[in-house]
N, C-alpha and C positions, 0 to 999 in steps of 0.2 A: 297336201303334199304334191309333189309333179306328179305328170301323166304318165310315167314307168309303165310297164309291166307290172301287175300287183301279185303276188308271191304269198303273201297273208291276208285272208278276208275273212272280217267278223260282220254279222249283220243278225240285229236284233237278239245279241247275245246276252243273255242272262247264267250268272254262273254260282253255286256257294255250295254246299253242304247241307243236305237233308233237305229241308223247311226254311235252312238260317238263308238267304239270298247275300252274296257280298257282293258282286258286280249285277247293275241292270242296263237294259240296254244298248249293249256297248256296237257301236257301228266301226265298222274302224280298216282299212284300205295301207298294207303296207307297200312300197316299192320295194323291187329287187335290187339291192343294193345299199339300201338305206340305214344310218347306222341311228338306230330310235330310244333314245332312252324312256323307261320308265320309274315315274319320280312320283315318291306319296310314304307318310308315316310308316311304320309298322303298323300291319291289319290292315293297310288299306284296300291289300284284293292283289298288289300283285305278284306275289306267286302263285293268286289263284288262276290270275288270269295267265300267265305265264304254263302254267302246270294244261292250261285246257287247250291251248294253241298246240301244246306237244301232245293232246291226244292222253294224256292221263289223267284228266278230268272229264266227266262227261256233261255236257253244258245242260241247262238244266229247261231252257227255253233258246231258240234261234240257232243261229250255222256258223260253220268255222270252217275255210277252205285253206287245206293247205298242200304241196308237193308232197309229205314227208313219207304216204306209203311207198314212194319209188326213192324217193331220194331223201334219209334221216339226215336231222338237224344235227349240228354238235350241240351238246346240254352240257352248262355250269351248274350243276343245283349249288344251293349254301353248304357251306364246309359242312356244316354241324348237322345236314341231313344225310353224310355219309358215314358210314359205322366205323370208330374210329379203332376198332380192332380187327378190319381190313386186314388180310392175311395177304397183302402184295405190295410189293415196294412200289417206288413212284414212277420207275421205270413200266412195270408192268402194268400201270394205271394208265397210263399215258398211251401204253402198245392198243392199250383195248379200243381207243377212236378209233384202230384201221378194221375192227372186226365188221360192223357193216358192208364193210368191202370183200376183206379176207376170209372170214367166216373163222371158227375155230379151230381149225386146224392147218390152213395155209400158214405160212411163215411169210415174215414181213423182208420185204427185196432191201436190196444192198442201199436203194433210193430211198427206202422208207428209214432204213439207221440213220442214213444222213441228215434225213428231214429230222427225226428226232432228235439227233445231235446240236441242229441246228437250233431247234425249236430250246430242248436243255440248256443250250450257253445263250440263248436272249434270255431264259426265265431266271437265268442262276441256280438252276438245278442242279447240274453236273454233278456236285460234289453230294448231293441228297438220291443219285439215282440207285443206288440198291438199298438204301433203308425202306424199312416197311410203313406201311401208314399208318400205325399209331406209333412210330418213332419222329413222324416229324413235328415240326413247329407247325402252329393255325395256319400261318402265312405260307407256309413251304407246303398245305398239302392244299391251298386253295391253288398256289400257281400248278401244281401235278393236276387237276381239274382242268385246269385250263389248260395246260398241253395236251390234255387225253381232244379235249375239244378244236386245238388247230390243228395235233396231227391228223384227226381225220377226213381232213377235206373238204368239209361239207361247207352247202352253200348257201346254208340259215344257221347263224349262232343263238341259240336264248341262254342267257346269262342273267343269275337270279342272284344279284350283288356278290358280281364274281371278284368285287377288290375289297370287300368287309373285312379280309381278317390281312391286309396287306400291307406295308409303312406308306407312306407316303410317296417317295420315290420310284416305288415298284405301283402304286397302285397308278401314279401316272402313265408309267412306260406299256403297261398292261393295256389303258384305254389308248394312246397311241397307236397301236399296235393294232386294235382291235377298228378301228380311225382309217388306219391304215389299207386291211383287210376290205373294207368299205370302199373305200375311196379308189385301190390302187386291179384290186381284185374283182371287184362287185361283189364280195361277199355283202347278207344283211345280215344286222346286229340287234338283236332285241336286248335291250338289256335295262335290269332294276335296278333301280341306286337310290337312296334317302334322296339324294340331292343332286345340283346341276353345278356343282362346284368345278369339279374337275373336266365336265362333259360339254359346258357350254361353250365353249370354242372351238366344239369338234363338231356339234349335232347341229343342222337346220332346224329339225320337230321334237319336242318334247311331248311323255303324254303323261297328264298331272291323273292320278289317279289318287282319288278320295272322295270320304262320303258316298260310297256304293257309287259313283260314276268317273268315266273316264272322259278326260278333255285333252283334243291332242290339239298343239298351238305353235307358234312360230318359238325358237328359241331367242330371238330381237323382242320378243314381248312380254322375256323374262326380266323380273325386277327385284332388288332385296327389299323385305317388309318384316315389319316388326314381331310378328309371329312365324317361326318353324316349321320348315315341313321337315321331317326327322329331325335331325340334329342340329341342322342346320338351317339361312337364312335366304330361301329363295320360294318363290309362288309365280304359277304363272295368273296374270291376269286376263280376266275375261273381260267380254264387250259391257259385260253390265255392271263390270268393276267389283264382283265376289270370286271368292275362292274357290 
């Protein structure tokens, strides 16, 4: 990847659970600004490795450097790992990205209504912002995930297949957006997705994660082949022509 500033450093990272090992040593240099997908089956390792860059994993061998005790990432986790009897509408889902900032008891300025007004009519919220969270639809309470994550400013997204439970149209306008954030802002974007479907004319690097290792690679040296990574028909190829 260019010579940026790097904002994320993995080196000699070994990551899993107990004894079980899912990621070995992962090397890995992200730029400030860079919008990075990660792409690999179900089980392949990356929410694991995604959960240990944000510090709620404890790696198991090697280092992980990141800004985030001064300055918190915004976190997508997957819809289905937030409880869906969440006792707060989407609105107040969304208010909680400004608490790093505000802490719990400041009140959010007349600047931050706006930003969330704003943030509400790109996601098509509006009309879902006082119902509670187990009153919405999969899709309506992943994009409330996702506004808790832009309204709070921050200037590392990890997003852990924050368009899974989204149509089609929205799951677009989402990665757009998020493209965008990247491109226009220098926000970075970590983000997991089965596939490079919708990504690959946004990202320069992909990182193929499977088989307990990660390979990050140009997104030009993506190709469709007859076997699946998730659901879908894309692999990146290596110099030695394996997956």
């Amino acid at each position: 990847m260019s010579k940026q500033e790097t904002i994320v450093r993995c080196r000699g990272l070994t990551i899993g659970y107990g004894r079980e090992v899912v990621l070995r040593g992962v090397d890995l240099d992200v730029p400030r600004g860079a919008f990075l997908p990660f792409v690999g089956p179900n089980g392949a390792g990356k929410t694991t490795l995604l959960r240990a860059i944000l510090g709620l994993l404890r790696p198991l061998d090697g280092t992980i450097e990141t800004p985030f005790d001064h300055a918190p990432p915004g976190y997508v986790p997957q819809q289905k790992a937030v409880d869906p009897l969440y006792p707060l509408s989407a609105e107040q889902i969304a208010l909680m990205g400004l608490y790093p900032r505000l802490g719990w008891w400041r009140k959010p300025s007349a600047a931050d209504r706006k930003l969330l007004d704003t943030i509400f009519d790109q996601l098509a919220l509006t009309p879902h912002r006082r119902k509670t969270y187990g009153e919405l639809s999969g899709g309506t309470k992943q994009k409330a995930l996702i506004a808790r994550a832009f309204l709070s400013g921050a200037e590392v997204f990890i997003m852990d297949e924050p368009t899974s439970e989204l149509d089609e149209p929205s799951e677009i306008e989402v990665l757009h957006h998020l493209a965008r954030l990247s491109r226009e802002e220098g926000k970075t974007v970590l983000l997991a997705c089965h596939a490079l479907d919708h990504v690959a004319a946004l990202a320069e690097h992909a990182c193929l994660v499977n088989h307990g290792r990660l390979r990050l690679a140009p997104v030009n040296d993506l190709r469709p082949v007859g076997s699946p990574i998730g659901n879908r028909q894309s692999e990146i190829r290596s110099e030695e022509g394996g997956t």
